[in-house]
C-alpha positions in Angstrom: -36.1 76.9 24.6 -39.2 76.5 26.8 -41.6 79.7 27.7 -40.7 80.3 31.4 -37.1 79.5 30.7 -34.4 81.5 31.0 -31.1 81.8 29.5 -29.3 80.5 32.5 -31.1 77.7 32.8 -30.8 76.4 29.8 -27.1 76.8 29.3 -27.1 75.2 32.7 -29.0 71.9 31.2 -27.5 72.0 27.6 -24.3 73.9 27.7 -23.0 76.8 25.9 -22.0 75.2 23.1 -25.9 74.6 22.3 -26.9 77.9 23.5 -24.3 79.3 21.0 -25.3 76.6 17.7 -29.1 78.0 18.1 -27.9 82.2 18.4 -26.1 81.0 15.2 -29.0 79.5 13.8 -31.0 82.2 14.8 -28.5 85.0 13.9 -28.7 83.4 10.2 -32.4 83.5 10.3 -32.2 87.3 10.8 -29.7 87.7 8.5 -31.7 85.6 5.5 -35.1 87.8 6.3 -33.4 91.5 7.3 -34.5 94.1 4.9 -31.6 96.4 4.4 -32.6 100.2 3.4 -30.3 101.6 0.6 -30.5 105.2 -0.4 -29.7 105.8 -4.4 -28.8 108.4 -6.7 -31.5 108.9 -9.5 -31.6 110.9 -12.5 -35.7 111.8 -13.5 -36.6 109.7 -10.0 -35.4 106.9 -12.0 -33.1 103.6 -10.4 -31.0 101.9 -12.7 -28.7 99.5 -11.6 -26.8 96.2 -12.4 -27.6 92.4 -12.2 -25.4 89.6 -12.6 -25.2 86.3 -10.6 -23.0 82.5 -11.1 -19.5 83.7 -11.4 -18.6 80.5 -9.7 -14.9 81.8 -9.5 -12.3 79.1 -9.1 -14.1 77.2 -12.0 -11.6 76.7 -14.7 -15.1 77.7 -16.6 -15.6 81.0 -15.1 -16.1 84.3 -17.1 -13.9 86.5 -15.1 -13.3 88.6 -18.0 -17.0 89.1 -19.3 -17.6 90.0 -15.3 -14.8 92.7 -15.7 -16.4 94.1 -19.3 -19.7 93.9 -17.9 -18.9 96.3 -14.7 -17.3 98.9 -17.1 -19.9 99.0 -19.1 -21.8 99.8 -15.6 -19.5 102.1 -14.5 -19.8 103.9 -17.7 -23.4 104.5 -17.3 -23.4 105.9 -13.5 -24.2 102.5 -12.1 -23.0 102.7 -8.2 -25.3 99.8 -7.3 -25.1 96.2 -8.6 -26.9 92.7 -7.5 -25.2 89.1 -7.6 -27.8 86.2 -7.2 -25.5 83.7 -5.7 -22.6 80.9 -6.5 -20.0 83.7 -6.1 -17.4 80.7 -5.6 -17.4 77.5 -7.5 -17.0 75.7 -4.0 -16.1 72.4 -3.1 -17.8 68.6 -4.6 -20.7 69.5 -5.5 -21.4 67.0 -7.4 -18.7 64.0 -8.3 -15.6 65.0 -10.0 -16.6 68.9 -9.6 -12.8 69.2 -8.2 -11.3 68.1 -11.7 -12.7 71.6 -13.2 -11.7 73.9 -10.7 -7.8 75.8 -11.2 -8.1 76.8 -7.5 -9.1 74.1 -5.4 -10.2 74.6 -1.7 -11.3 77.7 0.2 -8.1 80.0 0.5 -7.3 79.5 -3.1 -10.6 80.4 -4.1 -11.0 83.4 -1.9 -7.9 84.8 -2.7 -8.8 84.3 -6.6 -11.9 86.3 -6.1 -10.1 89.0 -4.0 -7.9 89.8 -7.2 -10.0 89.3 -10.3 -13.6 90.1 -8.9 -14.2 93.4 -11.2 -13.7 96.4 -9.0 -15.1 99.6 -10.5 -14.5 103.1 -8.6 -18.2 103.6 -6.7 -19.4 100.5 -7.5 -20.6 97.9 -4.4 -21.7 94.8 -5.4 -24.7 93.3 -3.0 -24.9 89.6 -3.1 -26.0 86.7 -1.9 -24.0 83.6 -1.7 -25.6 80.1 -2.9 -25.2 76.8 -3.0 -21.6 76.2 -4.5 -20.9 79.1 -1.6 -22.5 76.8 0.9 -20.6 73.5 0.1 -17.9 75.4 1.5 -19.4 75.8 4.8 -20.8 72.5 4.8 -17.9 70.8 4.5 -15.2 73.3 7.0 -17.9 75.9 8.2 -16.8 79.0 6.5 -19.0 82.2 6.4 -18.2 82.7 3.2 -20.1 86.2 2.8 -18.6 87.7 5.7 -15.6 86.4 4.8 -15.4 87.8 1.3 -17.1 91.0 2.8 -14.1 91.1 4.5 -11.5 90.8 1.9 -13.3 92.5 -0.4 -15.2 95.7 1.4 -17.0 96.7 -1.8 -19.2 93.6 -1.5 -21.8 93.3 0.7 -23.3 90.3 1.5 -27.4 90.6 2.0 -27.2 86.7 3.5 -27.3 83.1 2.6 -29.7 81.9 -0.6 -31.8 85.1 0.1 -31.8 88.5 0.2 -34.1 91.6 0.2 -33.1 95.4 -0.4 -35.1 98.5 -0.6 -34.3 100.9 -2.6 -35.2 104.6 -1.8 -34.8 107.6 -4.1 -34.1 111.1 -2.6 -37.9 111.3 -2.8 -38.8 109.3 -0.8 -40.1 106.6 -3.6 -39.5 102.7 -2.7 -38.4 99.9 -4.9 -38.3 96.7 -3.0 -35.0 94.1 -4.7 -35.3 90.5 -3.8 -32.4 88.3 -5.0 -33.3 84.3 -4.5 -30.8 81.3 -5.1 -33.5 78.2 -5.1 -32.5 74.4 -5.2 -33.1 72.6 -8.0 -32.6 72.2 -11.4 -33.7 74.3 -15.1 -37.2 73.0 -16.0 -37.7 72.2 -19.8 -39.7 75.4 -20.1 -37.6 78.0 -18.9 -40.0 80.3 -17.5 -41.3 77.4 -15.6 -39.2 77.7 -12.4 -39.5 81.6 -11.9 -43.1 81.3 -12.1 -43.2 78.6 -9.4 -41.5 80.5 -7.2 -43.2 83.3 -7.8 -46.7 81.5 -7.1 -44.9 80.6 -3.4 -44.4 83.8 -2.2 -46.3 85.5 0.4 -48.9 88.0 -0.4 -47.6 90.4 2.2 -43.5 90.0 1.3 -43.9 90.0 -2.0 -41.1 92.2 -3.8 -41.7 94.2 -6.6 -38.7 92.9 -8.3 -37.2 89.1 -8.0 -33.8 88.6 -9.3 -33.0 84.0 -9.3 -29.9 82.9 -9.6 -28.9 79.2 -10.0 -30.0 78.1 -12.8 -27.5 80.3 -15.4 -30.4 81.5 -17.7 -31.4 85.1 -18.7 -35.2 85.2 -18.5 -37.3 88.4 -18.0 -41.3 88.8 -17.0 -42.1 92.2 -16.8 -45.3 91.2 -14.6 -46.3 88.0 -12.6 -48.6 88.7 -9.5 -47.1 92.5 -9.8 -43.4 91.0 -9.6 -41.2 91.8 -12.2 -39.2 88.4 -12.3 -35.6 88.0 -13.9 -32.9 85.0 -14.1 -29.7 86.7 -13.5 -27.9 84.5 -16.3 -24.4 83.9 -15.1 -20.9 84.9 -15.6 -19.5 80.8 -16.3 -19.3 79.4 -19.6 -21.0 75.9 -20.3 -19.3 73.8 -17.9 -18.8 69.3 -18.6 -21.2 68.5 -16.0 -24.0 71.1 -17.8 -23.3 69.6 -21.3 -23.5 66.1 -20.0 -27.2 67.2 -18.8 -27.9 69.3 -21.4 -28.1 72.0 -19.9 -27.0 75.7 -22.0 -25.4 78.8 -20.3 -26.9 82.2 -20.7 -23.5 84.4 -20.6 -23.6 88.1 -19.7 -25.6 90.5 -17.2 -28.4 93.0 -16.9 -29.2 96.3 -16.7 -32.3 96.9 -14.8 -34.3 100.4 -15.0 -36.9 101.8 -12.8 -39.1 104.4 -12.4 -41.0 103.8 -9.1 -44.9 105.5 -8.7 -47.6 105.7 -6.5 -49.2 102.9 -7.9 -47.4 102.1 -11.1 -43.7 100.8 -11.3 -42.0 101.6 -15.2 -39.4 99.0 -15.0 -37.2 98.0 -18.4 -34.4 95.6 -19.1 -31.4 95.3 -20.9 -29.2 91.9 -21.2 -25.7 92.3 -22.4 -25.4 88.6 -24.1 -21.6 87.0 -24.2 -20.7 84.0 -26.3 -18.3 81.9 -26.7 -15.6 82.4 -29.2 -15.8 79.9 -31.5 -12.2 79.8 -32.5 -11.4 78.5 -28.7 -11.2 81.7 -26.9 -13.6 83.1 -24.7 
């Protein structure tokens, strides 16, 4: 819309219909770049919490039962808070012949799939983001598929589409800032070399103190790059056709991220619970 413009008149030029397409786009916009506050328990000032990310439900690859073992294992230790870094949904043909490895084909299969088997843990709320396999689905039939699973499932919250940023703030008042990231692209022969990339792009004044990338189904932690602590999430599918026909491996399981947030010192550790494959044909 031009400066000097107003609202009227453009609908008056355009339409609504256009006036509503760009308070869509820019509602998404907001959403993608909103900083939600989150207050959280902490035992010594210390924030520990959960990471997991690719559960790609309605694959006939998924993990859904590491996903379960991993959020007891949460549960057990106090966890109330846990990240997802995208591809909550296996989505729609992604890439050709992606619907000959799905057992729940099309939206309201998959949703309903994720509604029952998603773990749910007593205090537990999953924050995620969704990604591209999300994001086939409203490509092709324009779902919302975070609010939509937000709303079948109230102990996920979606923090917005590819991106998402949450601050974390003890009872003292002490800041953690969490940004979870679901980039294009594909795993680079070096595996570090991707989360370095990206951590080289991001603006000096946005910056996070802790980056947690999705996509590429690897579990990778630096424990400082430009003051980021930088993790791949891993993923919660097992090695799927099209990743063996490109060679690509799948880093099972989930994290446990620990934090001690200072003045001008962050103590951050982290823990990878590591699944594999059964090799007698189970999972």
């Amino acid at each position: 819309m031009k400066p000097g413009k107003t609202l009227q008149q453009f609908e008056q030029k355009h339409g609504t219909g256009r006036v509503k397409e760009l308070q869509a786009v820019v509602d998404a916009i907001a959403r993608q770049h909103r900083t939600v506050v989150l207050d959280v328990p902490t035992v010594n000032n210390s924030i520990t919490f959960g990471l997991v990310g690719d559960s790609h439900y309605g694959s006939l690859y998924e993990a859904k039962d590491v996903a379960k073992a991993l959020y007891r294992r949460f549960a057990a230790q106090g966890i109330t808070t846990v990240f997802h870094a995208g591809d909550v949904l296996d989505g729609h043909k992604i890439y050709r012949g992606q619907e000959f490895e799905l057992h729940a084909l099309g939206w309201a299969k998959q949703r309903d799939w994720f509604t029952r088997e998603a773990p749910l843990e007593k205090g537990i709320t999953t924050h995620f983001i969704t990604g591209n396999h999300d994001a086939s689905l409203k490509k092709i039939a324009g779902i919302d598929v975070g609010a939509e699973l937000e709303h079948v499932r109230p102990d996920w919250v979606c923090l917005g589409e590819d991106i998402g940023t949450v601050t974390l703030r003890t009872p003292k008042g002490k800041t953690y800032t969490v940004m979870l990231l679901h980039p294009d692209g594909g795993t680079a022969y070096a595996i570090s070399y991707r989360i370095q990339k990206i951590i080289e792009q991001l603006e000096g004044g946005r910056k996070p103190h802790f980056l947690g990338v999705g996509n590429f189904h690897k579990a990778e932690f630096l424990p400082s790059y430009r003051n980021i602590a930088g993790c791949q999430v891993g993923c919660l599918q097992w090695q799927t056709p099209f990743m063996v026909r490109k060679g690509l491996s799948a880093h099972v399981g989930g994290w446990i991220i620990r934090v001690t947030p200072g003045e001008f010192n962050h103590a951050v550790s982290a823990e990878f619970i590591a699944f594999y494959a059964d090799p007698r044909g189970g999972r």
